[in-house]
Every structure is written in structure tokens, then in C-alpha cells.
C-alpha positions, 0 to 999 in steps of 0.5 A: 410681648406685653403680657402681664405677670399676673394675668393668664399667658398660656392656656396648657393642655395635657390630654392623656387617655384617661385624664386631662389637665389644663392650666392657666399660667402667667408670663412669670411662670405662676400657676393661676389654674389648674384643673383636671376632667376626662381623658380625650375621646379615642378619635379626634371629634367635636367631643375633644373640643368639648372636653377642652372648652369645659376644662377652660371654663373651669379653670378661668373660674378657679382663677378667679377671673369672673365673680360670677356668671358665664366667664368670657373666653375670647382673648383669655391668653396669648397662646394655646400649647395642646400637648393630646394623646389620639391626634395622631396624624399630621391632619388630625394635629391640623384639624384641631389646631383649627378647631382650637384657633376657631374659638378665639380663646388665644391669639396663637394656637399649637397642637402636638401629641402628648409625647411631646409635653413629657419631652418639654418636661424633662428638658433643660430650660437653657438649650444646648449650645448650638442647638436650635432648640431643646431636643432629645426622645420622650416616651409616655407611658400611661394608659398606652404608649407612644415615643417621639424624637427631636434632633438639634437641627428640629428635625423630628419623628416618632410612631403612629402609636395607633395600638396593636394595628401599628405594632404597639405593646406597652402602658398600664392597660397591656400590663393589666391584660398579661397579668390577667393571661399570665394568671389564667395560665397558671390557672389552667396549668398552661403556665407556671405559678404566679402571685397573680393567679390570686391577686388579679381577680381579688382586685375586682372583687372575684375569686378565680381568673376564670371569673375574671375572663367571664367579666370582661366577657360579659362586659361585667368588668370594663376591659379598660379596667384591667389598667389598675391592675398596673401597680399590682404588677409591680409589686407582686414583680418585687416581691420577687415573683418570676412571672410579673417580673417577666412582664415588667422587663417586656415592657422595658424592652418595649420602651428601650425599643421605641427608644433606639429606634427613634435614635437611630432615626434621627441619626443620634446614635453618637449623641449625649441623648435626653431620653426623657420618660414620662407618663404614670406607669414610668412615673411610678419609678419601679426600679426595676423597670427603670433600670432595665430600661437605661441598661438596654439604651445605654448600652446602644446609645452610651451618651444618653442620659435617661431620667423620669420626669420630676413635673407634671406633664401639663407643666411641658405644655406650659414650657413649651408655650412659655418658650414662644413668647420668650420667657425667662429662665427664672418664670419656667423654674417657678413653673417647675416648682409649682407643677412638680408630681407629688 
């Protein structure tokens, strides 16, 4: 499409909810740029538009495009792909679709939600034969939750993922707030021992989960906080304790449960299924988790093969637009290489 190797082709955007990553990268799958802000704000507004726009400026000047002053954004690239968490609805996909076209940045402008850049990442770059285009399930799982779908024939689908009003359990934020409740329980006699009873609070610097509870009540401790209590969770479940181990197979149950129900949807229940797992929290690879998570798919879909994304969500994005302007094999394999998780 006349775009030059070493100049930006696409603008890519993962916006999760508690960071965003934004990368410029050439038509031969270089990475020219890639800068990391602010998660998106929990409702489509001027705000996600703001956080984006800073992300972009930063990023042209990392890549060395201007010596100085204001960097120009107009035409920067040939395509925007902004792969964001809280653009849930198919208007609100539309809405910013138009704001983000509104800037001129790029001659072409798609929006999705972030589920579908973790999908794109841990897709095989030559489409199965016979398919449309590359398919399968990707679930994130990071601060939050969601699962969405592809089918062969493009046919798509997933959830509202609008937390607990739209049925929602799961990410790093649920499992700080059951190891919290699981500890408080063992404190009071409610429910059974736990490594947590200690270790939660100790995490924020106090020494009871009670003292904890009038943290966050008091608003001393961000509730949102409670998400770094994830990797705690882990490994107090690996060291075999009974109550954190609970909590990692409710999450797997969680996951597996997103997962079918999107199959099923979609009619694939007889397929060779991608399901693709993205986001911190499964990106983190607890064996535990992952293999509660492929036994319980499995065993309902039996073809389906389930793995971690071994790139950055950011880098599906990027796929993704990397796909539309034609891109051979060799640029998204590049691409991979230099987005690849630590």
C-alpha cells in the first residue's frame, strides 16, 4: 500500500484498565516506539481520548521523528487498531471510532474491546485454510475480565463484561477481594484458616484483616488496591494452602465458563478451538490455574487447544493492523520477536 518500511504504519493501542500501551510500528513489523500511561477511564469520554493523544505524542518523539518542539500528528500512519478495555457497547466502539478518525492521525481508524488484541496475539499468522480470517476465543484477564469469540465465517460474539451487574467474577481485583473475605473469615472464626489471615494486611502495612476492612472503609486503602494482592494469592495457593487454592480454581471455573459459553454460541463445540489467554493475571502462567482452566475446556470442547500469550497484548493490535494493509508473514514474525513478555 506504498508504506515505507522504516517509517510508522500503524498506530496500536492496547488500553487496559490499569495501563495503557501504545506502539508505533513499521510495515516491516519494526517496532519504531512504544510507550506505556494510564489505564482508560472506566467510561468512554474526552479523557480516553486524552490519555491516547499524550501516549501518541510521546511515542513519535521516542521515535525519533522530530528534533524538537511540538511533534506534527496529522498523517502520522496509515491505520489506527485501538484494541480498550470500557468500549463496551457496539456505540460506544462507534463513538470512539469517530473520535479517533476525528484527529487525522491516520487514514484509517478500528476500534475493538481489548479482548480482541489478546485474541490476535495468540493467533497463528497464516489463517487456516479455508477460513475467513483468523479465529478462535481470547479471554483477559488482568484488573478485570472479559471473553469474546470468533468463528471462521466472522461471525463474532462475547459479553458485556460490565462487572457484577452483568454477571462478572474474575481478574486481579475479584481475587484480592476473596483473599481479603477469606482472610477476615478465618479472623472471626467464620471460616477455616488461612495463610492469608496474615499476609493480606501485611501487604499494606497492617496487622489484622480487620484493620484492613477499616482501610478500605475509611478509604485509607484504595479498594482498587486490593488487585496486588493477585500474585499473593498464588503463591500462598502453592505452597499448598487449601483456602487460596479455592480461590484460584473459582477463577478457573470462571474463565472455562466464559469460555464454553462462547463456543457453544458460536456453534464450535466440534472444533479445533484457539482459546487464547491473555492478560496479567493468566499471563502470570500459575500452573495451577492454567491447568484447571484446559481441563475444564477440554473436557467440553476436546479439540481445543488452549495456550498463554507469549506477546504483548499491544503487539495484537499491531497484528491486527498489520493484517489490513497486507503484511507479510516475515514483518508479523519480527513484530512478535520485539514484542515478546519478559
Amino acid at each position: 500500500m506504498g508504506v515505507s518500511p522504516g517509517k510508522p504504519a500503524i498506530v496500536a493501542i492496547d488500553g487496559g484498565n490499569s495501563k495503557t500501551d501504545l506502539a508505533l510500528v513499521a510495515a516491516d513489523g519494526t517496532v519504531l516506539a512504544k510507550v506505556r500511561g494510564p489505564g482508560m477511564p472506566g467510561r468512554l469520554s474526552d479523557k480516553t481520548l486524552l490519555v491516547i493523544a499524550g501516549l501518541l505524542k510521546s511515542a513519535v518523539i521516542a521515535s525519533g521523528a522530530v528534533a524538537g518542539g511540538e511533534p506534527v500528528l496529522t498523517g502520522i500512519a496509515t491505520d489506527t487498531v485501538a484494541c480498550v478495555a470500557n468500549v463496551d457497547l457496539p456505540e460506544e466502539e462507534l463513538q470512539l471510532q469517530q473520535m479517533l478518525a476525528a484527529q487525522d492521525w491516520t487514514s484509517s481508524t478500528r476500534v475493538a474491546n481489548d479482548t480482541f488484541a489478546v485474541l490476535r496475539a495468540g493467533l497463528d499468522d497464516v489463517p487456516v485454510a479455508g477460513a475467513e480470517l483468523r479465529w478462535g476465543v481470547g479471554v483477559t484477564c488482568g484488573a478485570g475480565i472479559n471473553c469474546a469469540g470468533v468463528a471462521p465465517d466472522g461471525t463474532s460474539t462475547g459479553y458485556l463484561a460490565l462487572g457484577a451487574i452483568t454477571g462478572d467474577w474474575g481478574g486481579g481485583g475479584s481475587l484480592g477481594a476473596a483473599a481479603q473475605w477469606a482472610a477476615i473469615r478465618a479472623e472471626d472464626g467464620r471460616g477455616p484458616q488461612t495463610a492469608l489471615r496474615e499476609l493480606a494486611p501485611a501487604h499494606f502495612g497492617l496487622a489484622t484483616p480487620a484493620d484492613l476492612a477499616i482501610a478500605l472503609h475509611q478509604g485509607k486503602v484504595a479498594e482498587y488496591r486490593l488487585g496486588e494482592l493477585a500474585p499473593l494469592v498464588f503463591k500462598v495457593s502453592d505452597s499448598g494452602d487449601e483456602v487460596a487454592r479455592a480461590i484460584v480454581i473459582r477463577l478457573a471455573e470462571e474463565v472455562s465458563l466464559m469460555t464454553i459459553a462462547v463456543i457453544r454460541r458460536l456453534r464450535l463445540t466440534g472444533a479445533t478451538v484457539p482459546v487464547v489467554l491473555g492478560g496479567s493475571v493468566l499471563a502470570a502462567r500459575n500452573s495451577l490455574l492454567i491447568d484447571e482452566i484446559t481441563a475444564r475446556i477440554t473436557a467440553v470442547v476436546p479439540a481445543s487447544t488452549v495456550r498463554v500469550i507469549e506477546a504483548a497484548p499491544v503487539a495484537g493490535a499491531a497484528l491486527l493492523g498489520l493484517d489490513r494493509i497486507g503484511a507479510p508473514v516475515s514483518a508479523m514474525t519480527r513484530l512478535r520477536q520485539e514484542l515478546a513478555l519478559a
